[in-house]
C-alpha positions as CSV (number, residue, x, y, z in Angstrom):
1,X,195.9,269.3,3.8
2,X,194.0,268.2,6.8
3,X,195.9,264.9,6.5
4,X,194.5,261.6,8.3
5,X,193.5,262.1,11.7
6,X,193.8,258.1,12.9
7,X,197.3,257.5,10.6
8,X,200.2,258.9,8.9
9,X,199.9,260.0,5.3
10,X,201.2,257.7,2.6
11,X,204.5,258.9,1.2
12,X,202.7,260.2,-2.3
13,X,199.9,261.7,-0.3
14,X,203.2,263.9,1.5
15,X,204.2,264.6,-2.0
16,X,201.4,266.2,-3.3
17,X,200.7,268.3,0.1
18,X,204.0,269.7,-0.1
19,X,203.4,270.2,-3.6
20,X,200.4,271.7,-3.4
21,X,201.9,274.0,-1.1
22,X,204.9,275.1,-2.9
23,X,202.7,275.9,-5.8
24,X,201.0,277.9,-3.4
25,X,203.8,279.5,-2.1
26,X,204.9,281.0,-5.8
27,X,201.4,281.7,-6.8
28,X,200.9,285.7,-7.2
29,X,199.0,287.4,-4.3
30,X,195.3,287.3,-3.4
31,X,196.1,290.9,-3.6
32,X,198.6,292.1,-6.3
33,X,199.8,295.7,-5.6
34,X,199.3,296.6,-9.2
35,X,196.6,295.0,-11.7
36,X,198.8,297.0,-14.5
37,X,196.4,295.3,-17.7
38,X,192.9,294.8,-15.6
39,X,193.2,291.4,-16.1
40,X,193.0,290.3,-12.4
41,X,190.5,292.2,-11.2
42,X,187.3,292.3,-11.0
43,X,187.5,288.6,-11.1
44,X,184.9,286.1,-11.8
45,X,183.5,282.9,-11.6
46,X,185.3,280.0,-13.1
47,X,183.2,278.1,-16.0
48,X,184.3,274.9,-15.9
49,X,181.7,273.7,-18.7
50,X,181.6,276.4,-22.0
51,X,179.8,274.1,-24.2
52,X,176.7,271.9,-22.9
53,X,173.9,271.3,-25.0
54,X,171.0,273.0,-22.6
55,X,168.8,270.2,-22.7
56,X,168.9,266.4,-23.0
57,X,169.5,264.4,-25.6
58,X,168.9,260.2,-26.4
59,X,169.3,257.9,-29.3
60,X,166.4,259.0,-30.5
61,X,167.0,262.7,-32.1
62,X,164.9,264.4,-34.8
63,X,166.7,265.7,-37.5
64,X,166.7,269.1,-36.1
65,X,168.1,267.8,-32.9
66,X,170.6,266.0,-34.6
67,X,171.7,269.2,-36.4
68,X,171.8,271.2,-33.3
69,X,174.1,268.6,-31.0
70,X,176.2,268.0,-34.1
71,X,176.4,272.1,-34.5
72,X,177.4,272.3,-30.5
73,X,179.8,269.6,-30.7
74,X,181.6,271.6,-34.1
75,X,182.0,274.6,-31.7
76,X,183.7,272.7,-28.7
77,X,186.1,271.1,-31.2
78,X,186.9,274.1,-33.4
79,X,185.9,272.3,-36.1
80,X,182.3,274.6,-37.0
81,X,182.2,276.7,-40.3
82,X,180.1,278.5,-42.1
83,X,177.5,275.6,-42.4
84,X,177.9,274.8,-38.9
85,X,176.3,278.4,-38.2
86,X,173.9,278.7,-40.9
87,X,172.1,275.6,-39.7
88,X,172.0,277.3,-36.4
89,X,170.3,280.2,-37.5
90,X,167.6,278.1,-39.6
91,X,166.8,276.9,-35.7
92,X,166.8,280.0,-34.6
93,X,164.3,281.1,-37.8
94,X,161.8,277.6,-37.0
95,X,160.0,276.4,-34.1
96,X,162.8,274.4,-32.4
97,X,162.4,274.5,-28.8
98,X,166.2,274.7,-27.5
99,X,166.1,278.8,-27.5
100,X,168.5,278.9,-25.2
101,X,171.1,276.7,-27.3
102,X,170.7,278.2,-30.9
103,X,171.5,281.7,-29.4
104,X,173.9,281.2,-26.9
105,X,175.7,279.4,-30.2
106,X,175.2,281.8,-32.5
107,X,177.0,284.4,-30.2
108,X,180.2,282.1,-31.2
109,X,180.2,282.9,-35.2
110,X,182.7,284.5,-35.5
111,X,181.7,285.7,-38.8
112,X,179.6,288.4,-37.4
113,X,180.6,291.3,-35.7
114,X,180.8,291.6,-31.9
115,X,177.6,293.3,-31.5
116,X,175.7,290.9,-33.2
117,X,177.5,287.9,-30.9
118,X,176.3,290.4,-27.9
119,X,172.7,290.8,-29.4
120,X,172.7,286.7,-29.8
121,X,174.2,286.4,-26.1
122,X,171.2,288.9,-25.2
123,X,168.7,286.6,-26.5
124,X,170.0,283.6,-25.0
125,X,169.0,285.0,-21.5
126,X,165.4,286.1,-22.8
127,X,165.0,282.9,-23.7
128,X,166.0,281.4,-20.3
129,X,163.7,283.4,-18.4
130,X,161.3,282.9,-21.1
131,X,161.3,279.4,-19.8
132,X,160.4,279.9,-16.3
133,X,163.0,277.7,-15.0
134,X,165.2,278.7,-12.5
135,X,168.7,277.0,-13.5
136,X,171.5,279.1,-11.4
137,X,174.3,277.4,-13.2
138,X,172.8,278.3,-16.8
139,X,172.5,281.9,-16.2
140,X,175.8,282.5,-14.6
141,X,177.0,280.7,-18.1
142,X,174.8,282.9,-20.3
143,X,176.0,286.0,-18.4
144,X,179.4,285.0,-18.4
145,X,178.8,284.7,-22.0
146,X,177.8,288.6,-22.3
147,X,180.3,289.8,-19.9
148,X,183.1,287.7,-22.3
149,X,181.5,289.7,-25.6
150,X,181.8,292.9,-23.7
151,X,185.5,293.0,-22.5
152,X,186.1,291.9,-26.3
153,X,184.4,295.1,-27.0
154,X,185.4,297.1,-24.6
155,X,189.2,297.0,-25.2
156,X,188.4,299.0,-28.4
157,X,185.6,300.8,-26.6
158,X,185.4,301.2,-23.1
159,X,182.0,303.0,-22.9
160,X,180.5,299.7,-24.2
161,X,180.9,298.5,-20.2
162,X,178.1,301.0,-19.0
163,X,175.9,300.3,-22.0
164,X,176.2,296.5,-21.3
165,X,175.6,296.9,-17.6
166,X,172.4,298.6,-18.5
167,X,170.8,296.1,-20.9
168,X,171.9,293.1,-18.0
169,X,170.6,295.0,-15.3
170,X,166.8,295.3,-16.5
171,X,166.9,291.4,-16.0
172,X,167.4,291.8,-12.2
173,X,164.1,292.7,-11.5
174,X,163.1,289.0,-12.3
175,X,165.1,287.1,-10.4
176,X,164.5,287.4,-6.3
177,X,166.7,289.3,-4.7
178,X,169.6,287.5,-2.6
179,X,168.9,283.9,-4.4
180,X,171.4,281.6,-6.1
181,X,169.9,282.9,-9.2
182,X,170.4,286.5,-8.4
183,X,174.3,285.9,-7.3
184,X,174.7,284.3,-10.6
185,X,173.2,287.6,-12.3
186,X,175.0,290.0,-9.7
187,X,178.7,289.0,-9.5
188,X,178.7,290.3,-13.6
189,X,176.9,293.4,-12.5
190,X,179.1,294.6,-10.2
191,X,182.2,293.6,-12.5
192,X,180.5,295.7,-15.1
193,X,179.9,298.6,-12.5
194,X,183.6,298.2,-11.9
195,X,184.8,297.9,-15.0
196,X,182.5,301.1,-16.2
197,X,184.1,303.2,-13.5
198,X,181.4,302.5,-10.7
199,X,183.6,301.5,-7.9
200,X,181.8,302.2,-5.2
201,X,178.3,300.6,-7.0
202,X,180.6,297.6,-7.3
203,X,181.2,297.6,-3.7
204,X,177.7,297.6,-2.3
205,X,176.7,295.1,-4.5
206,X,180.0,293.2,-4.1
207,X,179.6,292.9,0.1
208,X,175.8,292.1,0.0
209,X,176.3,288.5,-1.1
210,X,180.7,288.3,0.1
211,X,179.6,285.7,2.8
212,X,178.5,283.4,0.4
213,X,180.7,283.6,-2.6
214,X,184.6,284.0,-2.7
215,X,184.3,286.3,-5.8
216,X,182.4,288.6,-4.4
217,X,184.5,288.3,-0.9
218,X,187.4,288.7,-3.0
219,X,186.5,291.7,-5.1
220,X,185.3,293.7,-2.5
221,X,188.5,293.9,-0.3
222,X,190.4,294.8,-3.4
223,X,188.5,297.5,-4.3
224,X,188.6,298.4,-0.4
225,X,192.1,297.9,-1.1
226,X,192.5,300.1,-3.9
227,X,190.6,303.0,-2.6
228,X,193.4,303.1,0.6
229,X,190.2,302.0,3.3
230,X,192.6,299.2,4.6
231,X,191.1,299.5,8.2
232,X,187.7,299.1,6.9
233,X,188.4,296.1,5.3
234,X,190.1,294.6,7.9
235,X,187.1,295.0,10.4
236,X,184.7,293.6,8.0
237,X,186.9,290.4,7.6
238,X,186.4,290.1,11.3
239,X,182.8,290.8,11.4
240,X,179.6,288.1,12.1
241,X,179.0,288.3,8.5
242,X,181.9,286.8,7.5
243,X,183.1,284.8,10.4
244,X,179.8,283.1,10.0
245,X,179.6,282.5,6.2
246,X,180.6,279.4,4.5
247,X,183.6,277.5,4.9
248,X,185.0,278.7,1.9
249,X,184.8,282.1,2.5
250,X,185.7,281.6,5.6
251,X,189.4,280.3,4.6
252,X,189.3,283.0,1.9
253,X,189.0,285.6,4.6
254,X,191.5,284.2,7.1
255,X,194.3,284.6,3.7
256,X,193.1,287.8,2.9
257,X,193.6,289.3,6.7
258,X,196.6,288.1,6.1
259,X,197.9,289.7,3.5
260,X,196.2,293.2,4.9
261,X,198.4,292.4,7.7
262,X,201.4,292.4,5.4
263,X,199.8,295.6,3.6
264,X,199.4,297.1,6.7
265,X,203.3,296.9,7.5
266,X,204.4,298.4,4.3
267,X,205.0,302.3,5.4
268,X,207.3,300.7,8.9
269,X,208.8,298.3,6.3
270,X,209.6,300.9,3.9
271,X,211.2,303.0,6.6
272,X,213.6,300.0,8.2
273,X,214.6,299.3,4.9
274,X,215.3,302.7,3.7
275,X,216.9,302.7,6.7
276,X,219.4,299.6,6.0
277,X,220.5,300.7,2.9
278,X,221.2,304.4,4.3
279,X,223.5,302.4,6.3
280,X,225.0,300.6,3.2
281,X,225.7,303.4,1.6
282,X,227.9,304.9,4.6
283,X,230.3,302.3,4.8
284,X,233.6,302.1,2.9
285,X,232.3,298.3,1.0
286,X,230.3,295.6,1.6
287,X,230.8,292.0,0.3
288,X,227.8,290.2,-1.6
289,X,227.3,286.2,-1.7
290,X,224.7,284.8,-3.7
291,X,222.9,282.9,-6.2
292,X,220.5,283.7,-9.3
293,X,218.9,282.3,-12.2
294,X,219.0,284.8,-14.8
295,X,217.3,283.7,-18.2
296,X,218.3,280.5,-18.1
297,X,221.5,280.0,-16.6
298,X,222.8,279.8,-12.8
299,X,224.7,282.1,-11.1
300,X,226.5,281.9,-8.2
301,X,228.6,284.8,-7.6
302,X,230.7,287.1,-4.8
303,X,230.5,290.3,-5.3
304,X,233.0,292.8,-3.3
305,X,232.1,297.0,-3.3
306,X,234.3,299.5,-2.4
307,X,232.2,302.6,-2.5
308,X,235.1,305.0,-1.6
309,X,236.9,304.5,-5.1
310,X,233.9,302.9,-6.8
311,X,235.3,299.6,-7.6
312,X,233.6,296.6,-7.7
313,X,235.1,293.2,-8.1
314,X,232.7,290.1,-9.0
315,X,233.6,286.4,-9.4
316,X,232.0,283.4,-9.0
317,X,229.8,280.5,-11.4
318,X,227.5,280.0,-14.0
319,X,225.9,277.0,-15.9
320,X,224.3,277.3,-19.3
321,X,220.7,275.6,-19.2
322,X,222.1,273.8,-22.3
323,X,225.8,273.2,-20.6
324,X,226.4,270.2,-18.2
325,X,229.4,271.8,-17.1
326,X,229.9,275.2,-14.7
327,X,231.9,278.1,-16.3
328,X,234.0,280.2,-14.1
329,X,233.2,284.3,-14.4
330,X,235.1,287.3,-13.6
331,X,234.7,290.9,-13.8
332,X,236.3,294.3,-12.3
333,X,234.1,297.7,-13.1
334,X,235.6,301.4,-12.0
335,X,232.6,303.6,-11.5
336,X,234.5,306.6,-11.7
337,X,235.8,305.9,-15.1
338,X,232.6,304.2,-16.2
339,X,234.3,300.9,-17.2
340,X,233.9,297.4,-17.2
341,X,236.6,294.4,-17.6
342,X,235.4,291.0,-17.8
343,X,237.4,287.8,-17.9
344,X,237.1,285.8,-21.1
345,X,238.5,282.2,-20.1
346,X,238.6,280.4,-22.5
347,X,241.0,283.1,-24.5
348,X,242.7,284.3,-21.2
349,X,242.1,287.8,-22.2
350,X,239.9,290.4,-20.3
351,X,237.6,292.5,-22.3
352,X,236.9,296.1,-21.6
353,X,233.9,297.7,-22.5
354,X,232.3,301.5,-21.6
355,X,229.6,301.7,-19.0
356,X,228.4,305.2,-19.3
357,X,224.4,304.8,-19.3
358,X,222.4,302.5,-17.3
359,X,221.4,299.4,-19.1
360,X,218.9,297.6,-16.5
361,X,216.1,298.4,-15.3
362,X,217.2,298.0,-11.6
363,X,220.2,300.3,-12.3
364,X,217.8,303.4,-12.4
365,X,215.2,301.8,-9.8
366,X,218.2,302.3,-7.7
367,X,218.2,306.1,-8.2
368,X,214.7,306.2,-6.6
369,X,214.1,306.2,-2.6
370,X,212.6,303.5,-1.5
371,X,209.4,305.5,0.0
372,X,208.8,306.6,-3.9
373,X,209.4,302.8,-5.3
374,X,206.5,302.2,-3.0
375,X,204.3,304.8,-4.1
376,X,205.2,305.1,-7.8
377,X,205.8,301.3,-8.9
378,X,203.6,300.1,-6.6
379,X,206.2,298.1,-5.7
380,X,206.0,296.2,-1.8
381,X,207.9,294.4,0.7
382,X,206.8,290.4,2.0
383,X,208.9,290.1,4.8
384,X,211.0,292.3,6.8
385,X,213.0,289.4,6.7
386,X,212.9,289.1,2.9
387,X,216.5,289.2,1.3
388,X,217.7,292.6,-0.5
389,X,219.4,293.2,-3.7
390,X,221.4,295.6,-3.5
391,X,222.3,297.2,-6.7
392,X,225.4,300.2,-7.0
393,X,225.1,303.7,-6.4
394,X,224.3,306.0,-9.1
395,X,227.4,305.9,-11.5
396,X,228.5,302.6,-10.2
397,X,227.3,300.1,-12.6
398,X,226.2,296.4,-10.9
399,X,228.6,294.1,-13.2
400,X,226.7,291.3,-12.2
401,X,223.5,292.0,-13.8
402,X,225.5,293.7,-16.4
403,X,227.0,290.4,-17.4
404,X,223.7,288.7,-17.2
């Protein structure tokens, strides 16, 4: 993105930055208003290698080598079986030296129960700080590994989470406090403390390390988020701490003060646009142009409303994803009467059906005030320039969505 500073970008170098930024554009928010399955947040490093070997390797293997890379490469091609993991556990039972490897592995049989995988996860770390070797990267791996085991668990059990935090936390003694190694260690901590209900234990440990990893940076002002302290988070975006950390929590911050900003504008946003459709609602119609995609096909319609006699009139266009050619659409509803006519054109008939109960889901959103969208659905406004939908009053069915 910061382009060429002596010459103009290459036309495929243009391409992919405005790529690059549309994907951006439709990606989902630093800072969703509802994490409805607990899947965003906390979030956590990205692993980008699942499956090394823990040591090196030449031509010249023993046999027990031999069976432990040929075991690891099984597992990364989902091709181990039962053999692939009883060899493993006849390392585990002899004097081979690659500790680490023969338990992180065995934590992948899937053959066991999960306890068992969490006990062999468990073991994987004694056996790294057995070692004596501090290797950052490997024990964010092996504690990603236990943290995997345990939301496995944990969606049958979620008391598993404070169990788990309490059998990783007795390693954090060993490592010194603030290093690489210990960030690798902390940033599953505090997703456990989170995840086991300690929000505010999260939080601490989250901002400690923030101004040198975008996790933790991240995390924190969610949970800030989430607990309504949008001032406070906003001040510490601005702070020394962060305005001095690394670059990349530097642009990570400069996005998230962003969207505070935008967060911070809900409540006038809400207001203005409760407002506008108040408005709407007073006058005798209102005429509707636009254009949708709808499961698959294209719409481009006109929609006209009079609200005095509850009588809508839509018309306009749609394509069929598997139709080269644009159909023409039609429909007339009476609200008072609760029915619907719609043109059939290829029989030159209209067809009438009953609109009594609501169908959509945006036909009884409409029923709700805008303030109590905001509060209940969590739902949230972009733009005070973004562009409304606006669906019928109560009893006046939307035919366009109705159609859809």
């Amino acid at each position: 993105m910061d382009g060429r500073p002596e010459e103009k970008l290459k036309r495929g170098e243009a391409a992919v930055v405005a790529d690059r930024l549309l994907a951006s554009m439709q990606g989902d928010l630093l800072l969703p208003l509802l994490d409805y399955n607990g899947q965003k947040f906390p979030t956590v490093p990205e692993i980008r290698e699942l499956f090394p070997l823990f040591a090196t390797y030449t031509n010249q293997m023993t046999k027990d080598e031999e069976t432990f890379v040929h075991a690891v490469e099984a597992i990364r091609s989902h091709e181990d079986s039962e053999q692939t993991f009883a060899d493993l556990k006849r390392l585990a039972a002899s004097t081979f030296d690659n500790r680490i490897g023969v338990h992180y592995y065995l934590s992948w049989d899937p053959g066991t129960p999960l306890s068992e995988n969490l006990d062999q996860a468990f073991s994987a770390i004694d056996a790294y700080f057995a070692d004596k070797i501090i290797l950052p990267d490997t024990l964010r791996l092996l504690c990603a590994n236990v943290y995997d085991i345990a939301l496995q668990m944990g969606a049958e059990d979620p008391a598993v989470y404070g169990r788990v935090l309490e059998r990783l936390g007795s390693y954090e003694p060993k490592v010194r406090q603030g290093s690489e190694e210990w960030q690798s260690l902390a940033v599953y901590l505090a997703a456990l403390e989170a995840k086991s209900g300690k929000t505010e234990e999260a939080l601490v440990r989250y901002r400690s390390f923030a101004d040198k990893k975008p996790e933790a940076l991240l995390n924190a002002v969610y949970y800030l988020v989430e607990a309504n302290r949008l001032d406070e988070a906003e001040t510490w975006l601005a702070s020394p701490d962060i305005s001095e950390a690394t670059e990349a929590v530097q642009q990570l911050a400069r996005l998230l003060s962003q969207e505070l900003a935008v967060l911070k504008q809900q409540p006038s946003l809400v207001t203005d646009l409760a407002h506008t459709l108040k408005r709407m609602d007073n006058k005798d119609g209102y005429i509707v142009h636009g254009e949708s995609v709808l499961r698959g096909f294209l719409l481009k319609y006109t929609q006209e409303v009079d609200q005095r006699d509850q009588i809508g009139h839509t018309f306009g266009i749609f394509q069929s994803p598997q139709q080269l050619v644009l159909d023409k659409w039609e429909s007339y509803t009476d609200g008072r009467k609760n029915v619907q006519y719609e043109r059939d054109f290829e029989r030159g008939t209209w067809e009438k059906s009953s609109v009594k109960e609501p169908e959509f889901l945006h036909e009884w959103v409409d029923d709700i005030s805008i303030a109590e969208r905001a509060r209940t659905l969590h739902a949230g406004i972009t733009s005070s320039r973004s562009a409304v939908t606006r669906s019928s009053p109560s009893g006046f069915p939307a035919p366009l969505w109705r159609s859809g």
